[in-house]
N, C-alpha and C positions, 0 to 999 in steps of 0.2 A: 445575571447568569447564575444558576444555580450553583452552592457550593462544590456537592461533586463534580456538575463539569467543568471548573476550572481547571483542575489537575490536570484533566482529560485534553483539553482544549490546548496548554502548553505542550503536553509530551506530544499532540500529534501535529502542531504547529512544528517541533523539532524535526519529527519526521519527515515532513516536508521538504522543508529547507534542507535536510543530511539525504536525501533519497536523489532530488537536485546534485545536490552537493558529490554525491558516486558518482552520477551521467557526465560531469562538468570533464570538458578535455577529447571525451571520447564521440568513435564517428561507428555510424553503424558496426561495419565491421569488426571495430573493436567490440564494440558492445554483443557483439555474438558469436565472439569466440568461446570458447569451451574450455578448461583445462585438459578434459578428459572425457572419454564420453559417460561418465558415471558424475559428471557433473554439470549443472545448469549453467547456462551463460546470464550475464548482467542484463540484457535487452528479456530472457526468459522471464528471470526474477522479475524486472519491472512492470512489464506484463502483469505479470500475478499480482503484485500490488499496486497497480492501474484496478484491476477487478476486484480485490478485497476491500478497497478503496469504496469502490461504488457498493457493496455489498453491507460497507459500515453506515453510510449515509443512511440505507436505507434502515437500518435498524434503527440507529440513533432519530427516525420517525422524520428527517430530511425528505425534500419531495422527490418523485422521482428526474432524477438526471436520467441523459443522453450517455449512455456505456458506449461509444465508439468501438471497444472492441466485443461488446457482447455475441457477435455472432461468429469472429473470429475464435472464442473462447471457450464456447458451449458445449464442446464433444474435448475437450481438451484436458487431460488428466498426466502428461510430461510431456518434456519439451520433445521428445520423437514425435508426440502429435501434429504441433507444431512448425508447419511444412514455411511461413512465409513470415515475416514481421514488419508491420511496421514501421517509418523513418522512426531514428529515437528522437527528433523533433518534435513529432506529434506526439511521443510515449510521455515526453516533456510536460505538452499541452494537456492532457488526457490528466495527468495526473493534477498540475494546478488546478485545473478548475474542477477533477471530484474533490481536492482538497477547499476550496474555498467552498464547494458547499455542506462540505462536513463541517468544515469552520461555523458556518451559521447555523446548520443542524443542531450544533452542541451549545450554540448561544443563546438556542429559542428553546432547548432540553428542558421540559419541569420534572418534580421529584415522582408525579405520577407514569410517565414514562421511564424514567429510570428506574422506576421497581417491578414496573413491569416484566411478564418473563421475555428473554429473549426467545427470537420465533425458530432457531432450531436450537437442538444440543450441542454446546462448545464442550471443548477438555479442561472445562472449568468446575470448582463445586457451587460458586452461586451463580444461579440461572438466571440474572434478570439484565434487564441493560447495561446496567452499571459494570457487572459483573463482566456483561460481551464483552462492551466496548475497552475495558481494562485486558482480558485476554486480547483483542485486535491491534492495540498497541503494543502489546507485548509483541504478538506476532509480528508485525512491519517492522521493530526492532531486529528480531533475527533475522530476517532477510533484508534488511538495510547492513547488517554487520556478514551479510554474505557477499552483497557488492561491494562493499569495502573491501572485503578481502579481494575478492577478483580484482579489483581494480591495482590492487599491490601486483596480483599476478600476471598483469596486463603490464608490466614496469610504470606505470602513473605514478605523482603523488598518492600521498594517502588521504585519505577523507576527511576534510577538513569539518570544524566545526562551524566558522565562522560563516 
């Protein structure tokens, strides 16, 4: 494995397991409640990182996967769009297997791919893989630490590490 994707390969190995780790306990329902309607429900966010998910593989020069919800998602810019979801069994499913194959994405990564540029503009200053993929983990962090908090809101435990 190349050195910079190891980093890369633990923190989104964490992610996995803590994105898991939110859904655990809850049943559809819960998972699409709303605090408010100025807020996203749990099943929303997952969604979104079901899709960001597949959108990293593809960067990080992974083959193309099967997106299950790519057609559900495609006009989709908030959760008013968003008319149906769904079971969070599958959002489950969906998410393990884009994760196992980012997993191997980032094991077969060389350093010429990683310096390559990324194929669109992120709200990063270095434009190349390395650089994406380090913003995309950032980002599945904030929205991992926003089902967490929903799920405080939902009266759950809190989001375990383990």
């Amino acid at each position: 494995m190349h050195p910079v994707a190891a980093p890369l390969v633990a923190g989104f190995r964490l992610h996995t397991r803590l994105f898991l780790n939110c859904l655990a306990g809850l049943d559809d329902a819960a998972a699409q409640t709303r605090p408010n309607e100025h807020t996203n429900s749990i099943a929303f966010i997952a969604l979104h990182l079901v899709d960001v998910r597949h959108y990293t593989v593809a960067g990080a020069g992974g083959p193309a996967q099967p997106h299950p919800y790519a057609e559900l998602l495609a006009e989709v810019q908030s959760i008013e769009a968003l008319a149906t979801y769904p079971p969070l069994a599958e959002i489950r499913v969906a998410w393990t297997r884009a994760s196992a194959a980012l997993e191997d994405a980032l094991h077969a990564i060389g350093g010429d791919t990683l310096n390559a540029e990324w194929p669109q503009r992120l709200p990063v200053h270095d434009p190349s893989v390395a650089g994406g993929l380090a913003f995309l983990l950032t980002h599945e962090g904030y929205h991992i630490g926003q089902m967490a908090l929903l799920r405080k809101y939902l009266g759950r435990p809190a989001m375990a590490y383990t």
